[in-house]
C-alpha positions, 0 to 999 in steps of 0.5 A: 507444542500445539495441542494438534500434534500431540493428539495426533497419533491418536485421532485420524485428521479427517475425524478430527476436523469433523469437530468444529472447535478444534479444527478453528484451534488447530488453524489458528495454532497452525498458521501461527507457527508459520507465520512466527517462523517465515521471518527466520526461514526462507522455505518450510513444509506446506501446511497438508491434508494427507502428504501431497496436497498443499494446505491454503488459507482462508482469506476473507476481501474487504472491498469486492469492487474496483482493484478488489475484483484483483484481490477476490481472485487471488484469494478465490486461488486459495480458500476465498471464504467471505467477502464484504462491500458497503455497495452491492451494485460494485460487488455486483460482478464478484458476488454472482461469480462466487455465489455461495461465498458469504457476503457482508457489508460491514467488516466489523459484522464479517469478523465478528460472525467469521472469526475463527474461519478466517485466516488473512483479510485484504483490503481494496476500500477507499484510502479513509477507511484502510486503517479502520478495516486493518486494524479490525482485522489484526486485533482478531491476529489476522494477516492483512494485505492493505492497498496504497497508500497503507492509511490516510494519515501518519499516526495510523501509519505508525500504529499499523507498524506498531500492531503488527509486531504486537499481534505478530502478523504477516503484512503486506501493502499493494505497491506492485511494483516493488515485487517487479524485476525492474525493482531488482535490477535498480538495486543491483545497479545502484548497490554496485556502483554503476550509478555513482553517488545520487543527490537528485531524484526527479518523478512525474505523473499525469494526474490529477485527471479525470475519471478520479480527479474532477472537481464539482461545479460547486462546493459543496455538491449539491445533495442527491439521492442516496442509491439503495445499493449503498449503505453510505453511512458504512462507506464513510467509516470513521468520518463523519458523514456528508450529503451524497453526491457522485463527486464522491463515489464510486471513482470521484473519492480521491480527490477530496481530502477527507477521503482520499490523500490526491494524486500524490496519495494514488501514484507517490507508493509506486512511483517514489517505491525504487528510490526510496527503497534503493537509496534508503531514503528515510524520512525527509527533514523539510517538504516544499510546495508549489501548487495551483490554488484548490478549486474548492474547500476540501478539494485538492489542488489540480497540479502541484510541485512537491520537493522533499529534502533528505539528509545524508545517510552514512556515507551516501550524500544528501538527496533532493527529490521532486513530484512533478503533477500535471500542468508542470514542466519536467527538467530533462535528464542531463545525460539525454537525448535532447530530440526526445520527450520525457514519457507524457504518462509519468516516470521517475529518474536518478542523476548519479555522478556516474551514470543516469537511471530511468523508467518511465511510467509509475512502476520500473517496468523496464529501468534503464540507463540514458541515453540509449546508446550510453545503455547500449554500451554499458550492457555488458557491464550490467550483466555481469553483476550479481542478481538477486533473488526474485522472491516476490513473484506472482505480484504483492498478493501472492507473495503474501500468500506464500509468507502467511503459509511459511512458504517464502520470506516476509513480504517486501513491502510489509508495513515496516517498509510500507509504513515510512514510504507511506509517511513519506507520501503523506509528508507532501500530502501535507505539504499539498493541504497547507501549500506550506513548507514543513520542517518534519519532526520523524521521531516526535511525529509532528511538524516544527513550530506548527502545531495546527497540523497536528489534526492532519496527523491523528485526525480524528474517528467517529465513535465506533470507530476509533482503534489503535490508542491502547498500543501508544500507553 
């Protein structure tokens, strides 16, 4: 039993909390009571202070700026108590607006300082530095909330999923759409068999496009002045660092592979988040490409065609699944009315034996059956079948909020489901890299006969920056 409740009956909480060292003990000790019994129950008393007012927690933002300006006002909706950004002129707008909050430029300082103050950490930084800043928080037994993609290469997806059994924390990674309606309604279409058997699963996107995926007029970009609200050495983290140019920050990054993981690394965790979860994809046993050569070294390929192969599982046949990126046709669904033309901004579509299901755009907004009238005429049927329960609601970040305070069950893209549909994305990353075929070995965590890969897959941190190695002795 924790130490709080024994001495409970003896110290008035409100005289209690006035020491320090035991208010710090008793959150620790009180959240991770929660968090240890969320996976098992789906609802548990508010953590309180008196009977009728709800205990929040303090959450620390890594990354005020961009998609962290989301993160800050969520965690400003519980106790928002520290937020750290490398750019001060990107934070600009959140660090008025919470003037009295701490401010850090690096995460490793915030923890180190605010440690025992800080209950849950999101993370909003570029894709090279997730894994640094989600580590460095989960080795302190903080619950972490991650952006996609969840790392920026495979070994630290899987030591994520390792370190967060090891430090039995509540996880959770920024694929919105797996918390929408859409998502629920696929699975209970697909589960009932209204789609029929799927063997093909077709996505696309518009990018790469511009403001994120520009190319310099020259490799590398010329060398310009550093501005004085950036510490640039922080901002690249575990990789070693480059001249500044604009072509990297504040927008620019995703396109260099150093930094970011492409187009496919921004939008594949939305886009391929139903099918994978639906179908119970796995891991893919081969990756295909086709793409247009990269501008330049170290940059992406402005377009590309990626094909992912995945076994039979169980009973359900094997699945082929094609990225389709801009500059490339998209095949129309067989069941569609052929006057009309694929969504221009992105979609994703199953051909089953039985029926058609599509949404169009990078999450599933609105799935439906095609064509219209085929829908139409299968509504009916639809709604007779049984619906489950809608737990995510309030977006990823609330619905890790309500798991860390044993409010709801475990998020439904925590880092065991985040982790292999983020492999997966960084299987055709890979693919992207090289323009090679690979063969995937899943349980050796390496590409067949080709061991120059291997330094995409654990690619190596700058000292100070490595973590993670001791959870694999």
């Amino acid at each position: 039993m924790p130490y709080w409740v024994k001495i409970a009956g003896l110290v008035s909480w409100f005289g209690w909390c006035c020491t320090r060292d035991m208010r710090k003990l008793n959150r620790r000790q009180f959240l991770g009571t929660a968090t240890a019994a969320t996976a098992s129950a789906s609802a548990l008393p508010h953590f309180s202070i008196g009977s009728d007012t709800p205990k929040k927690i303090n959450v620390a933002v890594v990354g005020v700026g961009g998609m962290g300006n989301y993160a800050v006002g969520e965690a400003a909706k519980e106790n928002l108590v520290a937020m750290c950004d490398v750019d001060e002129a990107r934070a600009a707008g959140n660090y008025k607006k919470y003037p009295d909050v701490p401010r850090f430029k690096d995460f490793r300082e915030m923890l180190d300082k605010m440690g025992n103050d800080i209950d849950a950490v999101s993370i909003n930084t570029p894709d090279h530095t997730h894994f640094a800043a989600t580590m460095a928080a989960m080795e302190m037994g903080k619950h972490v909330f991650v952006q996609k993609p969840l790392a920026h290469n495979i070994w630290q997806c899987r030591t994520l999923q390792k370190a967060a059994k090891h430090y039995n924390v509540v996880t959770q990674m920024g694929n919105q759409g797996h918390t929408f309606e859409g998502m629920l309604r696929i699975k209970e279409w697909v589960d009932a068999g209204v789609i029929g058997d799927v063997t093909e699963v077709i996505t696309w996107t518009d990018r790469p496009n511009a403001p994120w995926f520009v190319p310099p007029g020259e490799f590398p970009p010329a060398k310009e002045e550093v501005p004085a609200s950036l510490d640039w050495d922080l901002w690249h983290g575990p990789v070693e660092m480059k001249d500044y140019s604009q072509h990297y920050v504040p927008t620019r990054w995703r396109g260099w592979w150093d930094y970011g993981c492409g187009a496919l690394g921004d939008i594949g965790c939305h886009t391929f988040d139903a099918p994978f979860w639906v179908l119970g994809l796995g891991s893919p046993t081969k990756v295909e490409v086709d793409r247009v050569e990269p501008p330049g070294d170290g940059f992406i390929p402005m377009g590309s065609v990626v094909t992912y192969h995945f076994p039979a599982r169980g009973e359900k046949p094997p699945v082929v699944m094609k990225w389709y990126e801009k500059g490339y046709d998209v095949p129309k669904p067989k069941r569609w009315d052929q006057s009309q033309e694929l969504p221009s901004d992105g979609g994703m579509y199953m051909e089953g034996t039985k029926e058609t299901l599509f949404h169009k755009g990078m999450r599933p907004n609105a799935p439906r059956l095609t064509p219209d009238a085929r829908f139409n005429d299968q509504k009916p049927v639809l709604k007779e079948i049984d619906r489950l329960p809608h737990v995510g609601k309030g977006g990823p970040i609330q619905e890790w909020h309500r798991a860390i305070k044993g409010e709801g069950p475990t998020p439904g893209s925590n880092f065991d489901y985040a982790v292999p549909l983020t492999e997966m994305v960084l299987l055709g990353a890979i693919a992207q890299r090289s323009g090679k075929t690979i063969e995937w070995d899943a349980e050796n965590i390496q590409v067949k006969g080709q061991p120059e890969f291997d330094a995409w897959i654990k690619e190596p941190a700058r000292e100070g920056w490595a973590y993670g190695e001791k959870l694999w002795s």
